[in-house]
C-alpha positions as CSV (number, residue, x, y, z in Angstrom):
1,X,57.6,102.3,102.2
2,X,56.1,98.8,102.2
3,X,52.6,97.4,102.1
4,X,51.6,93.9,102.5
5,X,48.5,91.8,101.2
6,X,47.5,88.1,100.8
7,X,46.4,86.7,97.2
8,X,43.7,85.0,96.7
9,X,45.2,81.5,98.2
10,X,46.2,83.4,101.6
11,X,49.6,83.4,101.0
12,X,50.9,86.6,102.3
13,X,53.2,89.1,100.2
14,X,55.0,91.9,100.9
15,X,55.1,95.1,97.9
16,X,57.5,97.8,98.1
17,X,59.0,100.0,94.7
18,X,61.6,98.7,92.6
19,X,63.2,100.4,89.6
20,X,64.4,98.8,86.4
21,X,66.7,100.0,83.5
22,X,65.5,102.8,81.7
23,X,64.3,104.5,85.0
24,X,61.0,102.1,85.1
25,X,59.3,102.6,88.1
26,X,58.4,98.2,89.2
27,X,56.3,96.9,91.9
28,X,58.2,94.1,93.8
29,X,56.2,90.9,95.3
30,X,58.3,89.6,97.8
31,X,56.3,85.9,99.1
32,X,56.9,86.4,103.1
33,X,57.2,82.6,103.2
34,X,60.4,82.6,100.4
35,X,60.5,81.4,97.3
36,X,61.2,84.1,94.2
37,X,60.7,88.3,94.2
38,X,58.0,89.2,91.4
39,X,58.0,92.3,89.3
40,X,55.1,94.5,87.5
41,X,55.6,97.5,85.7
42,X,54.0,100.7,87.4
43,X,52.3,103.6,85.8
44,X,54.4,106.2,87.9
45,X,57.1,107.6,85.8
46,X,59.3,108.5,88.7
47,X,59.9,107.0,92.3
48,X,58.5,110.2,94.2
49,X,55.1,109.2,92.2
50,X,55.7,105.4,92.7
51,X,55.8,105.8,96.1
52,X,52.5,107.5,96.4
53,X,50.8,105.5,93.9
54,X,52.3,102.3,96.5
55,X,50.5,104.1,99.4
56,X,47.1,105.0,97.7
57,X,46.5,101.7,95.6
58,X,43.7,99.5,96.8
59,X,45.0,96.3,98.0
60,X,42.7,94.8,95.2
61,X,44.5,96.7,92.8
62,X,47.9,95.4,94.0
63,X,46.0,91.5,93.9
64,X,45.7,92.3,90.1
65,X,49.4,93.6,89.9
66,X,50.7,90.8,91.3
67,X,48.4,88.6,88.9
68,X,50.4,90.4,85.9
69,X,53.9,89.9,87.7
70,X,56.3,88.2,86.4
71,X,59.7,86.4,87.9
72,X,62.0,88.8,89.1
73,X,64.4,87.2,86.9
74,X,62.6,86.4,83.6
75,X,63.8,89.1,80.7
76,X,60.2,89.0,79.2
77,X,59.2,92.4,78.5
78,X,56.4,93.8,80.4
């Protein structure tokens, strides 16, 4: 599943569910225009959850996740 949303500068994203090590349950933040993937962690504990939690969450709610994201690539904790 995949949802899409525009930030607050109308640039439009799409947000699917990612996993990291450890069994993490991520949201991805994929800019449509290009540029780099951003990760937040989720609350869900395992994909079957993340993947509700991606279809109920307001798209506020996923403005704010995406606000905490970080660069796909970075190693900074979450």
């Amino acid at each position: 599943m995949q949802r899409s949303i525009r930030d607050e500068q109308g640039k439009a994203w799409d947000v699917m569910v990612g996993r990291e090590s450890y069994g993490m349950q991520v949201w991805l933040f994929s800019p449509r225009s290009g540029g780099e993937v951003r990760k937040a962690l989720m609350e869900s504990s395992t994909r079957l959850d993340a993947m509700q939690e991606l279809e109920q969450v307001s798209e506020e709610h996923l403005r704010e996740r995406l606000g905490a994201s970080v660069p796909w690539s970075s190693r900074t904790a979450f």
